[in-house]
N, C-alpha and C positions, 0 to 999 in steps of 0.2 A: 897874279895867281895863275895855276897851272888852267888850262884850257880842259872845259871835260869833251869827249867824241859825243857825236850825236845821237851814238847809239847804245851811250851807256845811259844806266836808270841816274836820276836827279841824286844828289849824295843820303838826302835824307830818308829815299826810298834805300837804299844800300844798307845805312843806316837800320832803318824797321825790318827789312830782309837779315838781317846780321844778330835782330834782337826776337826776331821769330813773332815779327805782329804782321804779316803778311802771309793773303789765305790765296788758294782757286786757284785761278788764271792769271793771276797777280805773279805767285809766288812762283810757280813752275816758269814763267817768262825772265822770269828773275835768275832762276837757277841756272836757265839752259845759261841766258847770256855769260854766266859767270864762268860755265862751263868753258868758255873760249875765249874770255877777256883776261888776257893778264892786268892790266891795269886795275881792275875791279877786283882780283883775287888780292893784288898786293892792299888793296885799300882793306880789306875784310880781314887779311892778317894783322894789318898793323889795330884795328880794331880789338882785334882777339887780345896783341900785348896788349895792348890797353888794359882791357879787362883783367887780365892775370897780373899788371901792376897792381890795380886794387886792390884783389886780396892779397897782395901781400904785404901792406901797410897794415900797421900795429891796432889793434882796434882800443879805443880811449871814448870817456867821456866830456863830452861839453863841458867847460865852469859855468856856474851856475848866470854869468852876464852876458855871456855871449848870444842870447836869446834878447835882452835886451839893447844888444851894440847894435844885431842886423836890424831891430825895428826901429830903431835910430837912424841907421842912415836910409831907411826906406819911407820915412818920414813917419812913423806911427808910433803911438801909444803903448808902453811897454804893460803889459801885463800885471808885472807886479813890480817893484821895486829895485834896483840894482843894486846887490850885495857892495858892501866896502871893500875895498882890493884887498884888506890884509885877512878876510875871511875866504876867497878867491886863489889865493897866492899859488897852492898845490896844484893849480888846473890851467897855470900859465902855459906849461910847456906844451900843453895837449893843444891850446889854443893855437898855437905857434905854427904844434905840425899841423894843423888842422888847415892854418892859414898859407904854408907849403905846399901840401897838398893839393890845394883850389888853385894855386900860381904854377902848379906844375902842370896839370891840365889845361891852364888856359893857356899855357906858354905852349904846350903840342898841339893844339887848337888851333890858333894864329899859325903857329910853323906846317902844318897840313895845308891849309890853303894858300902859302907862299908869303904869308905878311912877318919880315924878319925885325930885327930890331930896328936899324937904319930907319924902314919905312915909317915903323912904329915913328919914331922923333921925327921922320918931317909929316907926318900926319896928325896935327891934334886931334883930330875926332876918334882917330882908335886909341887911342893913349885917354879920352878923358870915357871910356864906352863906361855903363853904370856895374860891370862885373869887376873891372878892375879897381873904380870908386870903393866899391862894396869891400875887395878885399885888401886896400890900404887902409880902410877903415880899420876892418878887423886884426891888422896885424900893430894898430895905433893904441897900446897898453900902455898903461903908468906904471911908470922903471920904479920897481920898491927900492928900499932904500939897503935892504939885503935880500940878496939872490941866494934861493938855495938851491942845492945842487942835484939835480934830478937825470936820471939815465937817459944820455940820448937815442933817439931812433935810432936805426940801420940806415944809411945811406940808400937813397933810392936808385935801381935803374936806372939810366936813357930808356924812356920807353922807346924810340927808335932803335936800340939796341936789345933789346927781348926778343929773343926769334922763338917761334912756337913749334915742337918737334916735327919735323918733316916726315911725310912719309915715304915708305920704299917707293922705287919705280911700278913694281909688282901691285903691292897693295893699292898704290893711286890708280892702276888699270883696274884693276877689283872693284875699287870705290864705281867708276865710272861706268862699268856693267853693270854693278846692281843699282846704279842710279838709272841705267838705258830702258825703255819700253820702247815697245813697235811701233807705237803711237808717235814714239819720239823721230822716227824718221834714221835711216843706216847713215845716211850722212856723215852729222856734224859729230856722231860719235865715230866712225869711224877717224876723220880729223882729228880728233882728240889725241886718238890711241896712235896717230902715227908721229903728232907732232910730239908725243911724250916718247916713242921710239927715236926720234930723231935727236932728241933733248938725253937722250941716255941709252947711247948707243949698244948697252951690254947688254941690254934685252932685249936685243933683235927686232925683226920690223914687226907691224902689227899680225900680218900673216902671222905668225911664228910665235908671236904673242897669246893669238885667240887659239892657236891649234894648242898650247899647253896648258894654259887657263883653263881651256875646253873638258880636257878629261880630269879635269878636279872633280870636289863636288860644291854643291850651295848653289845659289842664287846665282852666283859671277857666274860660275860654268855652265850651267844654262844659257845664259843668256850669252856669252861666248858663243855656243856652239851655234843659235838664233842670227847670231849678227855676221859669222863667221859664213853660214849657208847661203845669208841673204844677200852678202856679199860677194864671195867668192864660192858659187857654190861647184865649180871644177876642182878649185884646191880643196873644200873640205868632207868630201868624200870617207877617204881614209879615216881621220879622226872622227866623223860619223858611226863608220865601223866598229872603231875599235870601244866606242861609248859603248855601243850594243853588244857587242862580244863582251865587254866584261861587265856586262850590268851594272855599270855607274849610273845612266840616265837612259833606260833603254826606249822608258815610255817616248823620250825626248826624241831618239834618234826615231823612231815610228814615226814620228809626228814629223821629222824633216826628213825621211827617206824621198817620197816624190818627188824634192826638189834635186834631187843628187841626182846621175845616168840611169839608165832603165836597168842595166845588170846589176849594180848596187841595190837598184828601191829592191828586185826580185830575190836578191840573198836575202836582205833583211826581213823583207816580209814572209817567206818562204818559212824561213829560219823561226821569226815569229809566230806561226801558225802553228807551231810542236810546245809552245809555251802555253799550257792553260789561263795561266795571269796575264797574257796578254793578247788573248784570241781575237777577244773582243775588238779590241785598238785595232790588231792586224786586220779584223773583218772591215771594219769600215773604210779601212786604207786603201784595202783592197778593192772595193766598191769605185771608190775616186779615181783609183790605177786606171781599170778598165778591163783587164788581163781574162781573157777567157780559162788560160790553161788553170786559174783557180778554180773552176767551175764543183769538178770532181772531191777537191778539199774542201771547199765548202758545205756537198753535199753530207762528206764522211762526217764530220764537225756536228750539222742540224741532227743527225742521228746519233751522237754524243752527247748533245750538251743542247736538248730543247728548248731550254731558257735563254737563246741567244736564236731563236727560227725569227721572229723578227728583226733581228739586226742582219742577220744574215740574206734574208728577201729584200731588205733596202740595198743590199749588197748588191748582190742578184739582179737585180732592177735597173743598176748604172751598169750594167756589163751587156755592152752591144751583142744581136746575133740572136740566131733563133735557139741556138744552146743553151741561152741564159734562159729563153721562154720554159725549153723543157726542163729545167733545173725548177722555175718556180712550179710547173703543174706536178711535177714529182712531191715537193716538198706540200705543198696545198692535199694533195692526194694522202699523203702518210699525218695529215693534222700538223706538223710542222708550222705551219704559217699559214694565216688568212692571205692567199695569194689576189685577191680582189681588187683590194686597193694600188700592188702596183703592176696589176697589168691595165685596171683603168686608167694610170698615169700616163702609160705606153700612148695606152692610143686607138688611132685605128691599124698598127701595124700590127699590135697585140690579137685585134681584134679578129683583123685577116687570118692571121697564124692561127689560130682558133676553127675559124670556116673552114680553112683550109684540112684540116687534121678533121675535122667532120665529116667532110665530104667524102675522104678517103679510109674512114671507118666502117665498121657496122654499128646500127644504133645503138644494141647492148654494149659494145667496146668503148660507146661517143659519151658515156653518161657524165664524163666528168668535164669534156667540152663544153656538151650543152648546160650543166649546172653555170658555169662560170662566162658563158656566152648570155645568161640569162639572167644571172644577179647582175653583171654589165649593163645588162639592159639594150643587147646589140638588136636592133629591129631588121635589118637585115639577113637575123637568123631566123625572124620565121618563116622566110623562101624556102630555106632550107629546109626546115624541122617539114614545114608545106608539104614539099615534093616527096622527104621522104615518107610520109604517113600515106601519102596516093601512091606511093610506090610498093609499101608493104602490105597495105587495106588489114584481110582480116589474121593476117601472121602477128599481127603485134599482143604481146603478153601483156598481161596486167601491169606486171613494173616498167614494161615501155612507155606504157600509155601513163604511167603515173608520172615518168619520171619527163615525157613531153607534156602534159598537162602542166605540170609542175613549171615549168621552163617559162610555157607558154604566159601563164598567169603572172610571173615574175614577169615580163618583157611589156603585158601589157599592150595598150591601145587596140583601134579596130582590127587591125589583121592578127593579131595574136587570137582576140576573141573569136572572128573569123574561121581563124583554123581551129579554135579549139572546139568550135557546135559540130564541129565533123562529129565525137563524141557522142553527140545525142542523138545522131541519128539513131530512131528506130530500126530502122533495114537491115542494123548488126554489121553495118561495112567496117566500120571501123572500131569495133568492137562494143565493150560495155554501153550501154545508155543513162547512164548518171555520171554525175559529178561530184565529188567534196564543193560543199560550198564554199569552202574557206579560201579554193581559188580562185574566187570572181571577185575578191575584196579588191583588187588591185585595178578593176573596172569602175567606171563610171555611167552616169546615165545619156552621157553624149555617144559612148560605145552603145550602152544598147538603142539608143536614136537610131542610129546607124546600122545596127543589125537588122532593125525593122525596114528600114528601108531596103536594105539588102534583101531580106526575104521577098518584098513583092517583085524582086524584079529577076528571082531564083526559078526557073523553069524544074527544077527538080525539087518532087513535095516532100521527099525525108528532108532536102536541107532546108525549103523551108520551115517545115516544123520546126527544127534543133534550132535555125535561126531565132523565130519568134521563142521559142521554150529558152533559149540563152537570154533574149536581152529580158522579158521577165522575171528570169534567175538574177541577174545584173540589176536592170531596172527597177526591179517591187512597182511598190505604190506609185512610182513616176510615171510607170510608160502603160498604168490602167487604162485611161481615156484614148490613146493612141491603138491600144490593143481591141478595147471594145469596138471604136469605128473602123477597126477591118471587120472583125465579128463579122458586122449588120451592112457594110459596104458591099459595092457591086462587081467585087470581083471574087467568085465565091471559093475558089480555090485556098483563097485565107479565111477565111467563115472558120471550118472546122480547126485550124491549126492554132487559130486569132484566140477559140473560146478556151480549148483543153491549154492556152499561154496564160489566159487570164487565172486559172487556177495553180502556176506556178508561182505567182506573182508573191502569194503568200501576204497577202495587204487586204484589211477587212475590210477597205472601200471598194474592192471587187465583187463584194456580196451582192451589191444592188445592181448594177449592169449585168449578172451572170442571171439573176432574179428576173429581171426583164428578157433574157435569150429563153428563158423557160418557156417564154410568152411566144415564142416565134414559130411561124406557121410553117417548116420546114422540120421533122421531127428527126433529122441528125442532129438539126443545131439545139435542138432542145434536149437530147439525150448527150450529147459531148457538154453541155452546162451541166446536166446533172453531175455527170463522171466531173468536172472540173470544181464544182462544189462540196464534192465530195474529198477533193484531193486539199482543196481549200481548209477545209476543218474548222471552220469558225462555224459555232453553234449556230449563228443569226441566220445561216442559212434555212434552221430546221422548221421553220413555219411554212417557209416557200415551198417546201420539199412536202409536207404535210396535205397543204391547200392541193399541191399538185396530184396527190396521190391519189385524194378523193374525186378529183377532176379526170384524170386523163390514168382511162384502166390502159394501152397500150403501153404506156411506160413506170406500172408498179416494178416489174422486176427492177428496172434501171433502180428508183427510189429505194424499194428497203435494201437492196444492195450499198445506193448510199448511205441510206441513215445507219444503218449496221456500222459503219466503217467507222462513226464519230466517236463513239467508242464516251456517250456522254446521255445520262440518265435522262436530259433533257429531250430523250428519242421513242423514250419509251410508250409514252402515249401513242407517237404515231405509228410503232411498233404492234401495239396494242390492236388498233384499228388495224391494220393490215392484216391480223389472224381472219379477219371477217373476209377477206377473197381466198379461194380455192386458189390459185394460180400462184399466190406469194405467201400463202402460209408457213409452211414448212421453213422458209428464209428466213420471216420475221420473227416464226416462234426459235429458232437455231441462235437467233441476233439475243432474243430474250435473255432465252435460257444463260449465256456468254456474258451479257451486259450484266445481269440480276445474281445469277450463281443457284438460281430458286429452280426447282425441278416441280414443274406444270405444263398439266395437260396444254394443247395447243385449241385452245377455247377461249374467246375473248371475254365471254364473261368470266369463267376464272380468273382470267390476271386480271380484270377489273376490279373484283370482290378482293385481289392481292392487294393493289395499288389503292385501294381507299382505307386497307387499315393499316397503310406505311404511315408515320408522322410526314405531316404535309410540309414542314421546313424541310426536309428532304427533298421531296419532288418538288 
């Protein structure tokens, strides 16, 4: 028998591969091999005649015994009964060729794997094997006593002489591109395509082959032009060109322009960038390139065609140089593209280029630095934003101050907060003294920890104030307890800044420690509780405020000043009672009149006699 190589598959996997029962990684190993095996292709051919032998044999019916002859010599039980030969006779010849047939096969069978006749006779065991038993059986009929005379078959081929139409040299390079993927490696297909150049020399080398395949179209010519760049990508240049010039596969030539010389990718892409349908491709190309001089096309482009500002900032992003930076703060600037996300990619060289364009600004000019230095989250810029706010004090306009607050609050952490209580300072340095609250969201209560400590150790009392007035803007209800024991602690410089904090705080468990500073023997701290109670606005305070009125006449004005402020019916009593001192009447009947809407003399028994015929679910 013929010897198989060791690295052809076993025959009967050839076999299953030829009959299409082979799947995955099975079948593709299968393929490539065959791909490069001649040995293996002629066995797959002569397979193929095989098979176009069968159909061409006459199609006929069994006689009705020949179901009982095979279970006869298989040793089994027939069925049903074996017709008589002369009821049979008509289906002798089908038998025959049927029994032809089965010896025709088994005889290419044996001669495939080299067992000829010779061997056959000195080997009994292949000569008595149970297929050949089987079909001397079957060909073992009882000679009737007259033959009729029925049409014989066609003579059958040599199935070794059936050759199956071959293909062009052309077409089999066809075949072998669109069988190639990238996956598959430039290799063994390249081998392919030259030993079939070699094997039919009229179709020139493979060079030559993939440059004219190339500018087809379908499936091959892609993949041509793929294997052609990946291989020879000095020779296929030209034929790159000329795809994209005449729009055969232009997407195609974009997508292998990088690999060809630099004056090549920049006709094409160049070229590409006047084409709407293929902007897109060119933009990204062009990102990968690196090429500054697109800088300007790109811009003209995002102001055409804004549904491509993001493809185009990805672009932008891979193009070294601080040109690309200003291309994205331009296009960020006109809404074009959220430029955010890649000058955070950048870096800290992004970052710099940023500080740098700051510093050498004026602040009105810097707004769009500092926006994008601030969503960044660059901490380093509040040195900056720092020095310039001590640099400009009180020159700064409202939308400076908005648009650094703003910054400020974005960047976050203690020195942002830091710089941003400059803000509150009362002393008007740095201009208004509130804030949107909506900017301290971005604060936490370990920030205002920290501003409190900051403040005592602040020799200047505006910044402490705006100090402590921040971190209980920040802080609320956290930093109550912390605030109260500066209040009543021994450094009295935070006393009064500590109490008027606690009424920033805006958190009803501040009512009861501000309740107790009412009680303190020092009558600032008990007038800045008042004022801080009052700034508080939770009604719970209004009993305290009441008890005190009647207690301590040096501080009524402070009190219906507060209670007035509450702007809550639940004042009115102690409103009421304050008509009874000369010093704060006028105040509290003014608060009356405003809270009620009722127009009465300023006599407490009048709005008494008012207030008992209100319904009392009311008051």
């Amino acid at each position: 028998m013929n010897t198989t190589p060791r690295d052809c598959p076993a025959p009967l996997i050839l076999e299953a591969h030829f009959d299409g029962l082979l799947e995955g990684q099975e079948r593709q190993s299968v393929r490539r091999h065959v791909k490069r095996c001649a040995a293996c292709r002629a066995e797959l051919d002569r397979l193929d005649r095989l098979t176009k032998l069968c159909r061409v044999l006459p199609a006929s019916e069994a006689d009705a015994g020949l179901e009982a002859r095979i279970l006869t010599v298989l040793g089994a039980t027939p069925a049903r009964p074996v017709l008589p030969w002369h009821q049979r006779r008509p289906l002798r010849v089908a038998a025959l060729a049927a029994a032809v047939f089965v010896l025709a096969v088994l005889a290419w069978w044996l001669n495939r794997d080299g067992v000829d006749s010779e061997s056959l006779r000195r080997t009994p065991e292949l000569a008595e094997e149970p297929a050949a038993r089987a079909t001397d059986e079957l060909v073992k009929v009882e000679e009737p006593e007259e033959i009729e005379e029925f049409p014989q078959p066609p003579e059958l081929e040599d199935p070794s002489e059936v050759r199956p139409p071959r293909l062009e040299p052309r077409d089999e390079a066809r075949a072998l591109l669109v069988a190639w993927s990238a996956e598959d490696g430039v290799d063994e297909t390249w081998r392919a395509l030259n030993e079939l150049s070699e094997t039919h020399p009229e179709i020139g080398s493979a060079t030559r082959l993939l440059r004219e395949l190339g500018t087809e179209t379908g499936p091959a010519a892609v993949n041509a032009l793929r294997l052609f760049v990946a291989h020879e990508p000095s020779k296929a240049g030209r034929t790159v060109e000329q795809v994209f010039d005449e729009s055969i596969h232009p997407e195609v030539a974009l997508e292998l322009c990088l690999k060809l010389t630099p004056a090549r990718a920049r006709r094409i892409l160049s070229e590409a960038l006047t084409r709407p349908e293929l902007q897109e491709i060119a933009i990204r190309q062009i990102g990968e390139f690196g090429d500054p001089e697109y800088l300007s096309a790109l811009q003209e482009i995002a102001l055409e065609r804004p549904e491509l500002g993001d493809v185009i900032r990805s672009a932008v992003q891979q193009i070294p140089g601080t040109d690309s930076l200003d291309v994205l703060l331009e296009l960020h600037a006109r809404g074009s593209t959220n430029a955010v996300p890649a000058l955070f990619s950048l870096g800290e060289p992004a970052f710099q280029y940023l500080r740098n364009r700051l510093e050498n600004r004026r602040l009105e000019e810097a707004s769009l630095e500092i926006e994008l230095l601030s969503r960044l989250g660059d901490r380093p810029t509040v040195g900056l934003l720092s020095e310039r706010i001590d640099r400009i004090h009180q020159n700064l306009t409202s939308d400076e101050r908005t648009i650094l607050a703003v910054a400020l609050s974005r960047i976050g952490g203690f020195e942002a907060a830091r710089t941003l209580a400059r803000f509150l300072r009362e002393d008007g340095a740095y201009g208004s003294s509130s804030l949107d609250p909506s900017l301290l969201l971005s604060f936490d209560s370990d920030v205002a920890a920290g501003l409190i400590v900051q403040a005592g150790e602040s020799a200047n009392p505006f910044e402490r104030a705006a100090l402590l007035r921040l971190a209980a803007l920040i802080g609320r209800g956290d930093v109550v307890g912390e605030l109260f024991e500066l209040a009543r602690g021994r450094d009295r410089r935070l006393h009064l800044p500590a109490i008027e904090a606690l009424g920033e705080t805006g958190a009803a468990q501040a009512v009861g420690p501000l309740g107790q500073l009412l009680s303190s023997t020092r009558g600032d701290d008990r007038r800045a509780a008042i004022r801080a109670l009052a700034r508080l606005g939770d009604v719970a305070a209004v009993p305290r405020l009441a008890e005190l009125l009647r207690r301590d006449a040096r501080l009524r004005p402070e009190i219906v000043e507060a209670l007035t402020s509450f702007d809550s019916e639940s004042t009115i009593p102690s409103l009421i009672q304050a008509l009874s001192y000369r010093d704060v009447r006028d105040r509290a009947h003014a608060g009356l009149v405003t809270l009620t809407g009722v127009e009465l003399p300023a006599r407490a028994k009048d709005w008494e006699r008012w207030l008992a015929e209100q319904p009392r679910e009311e008051h």
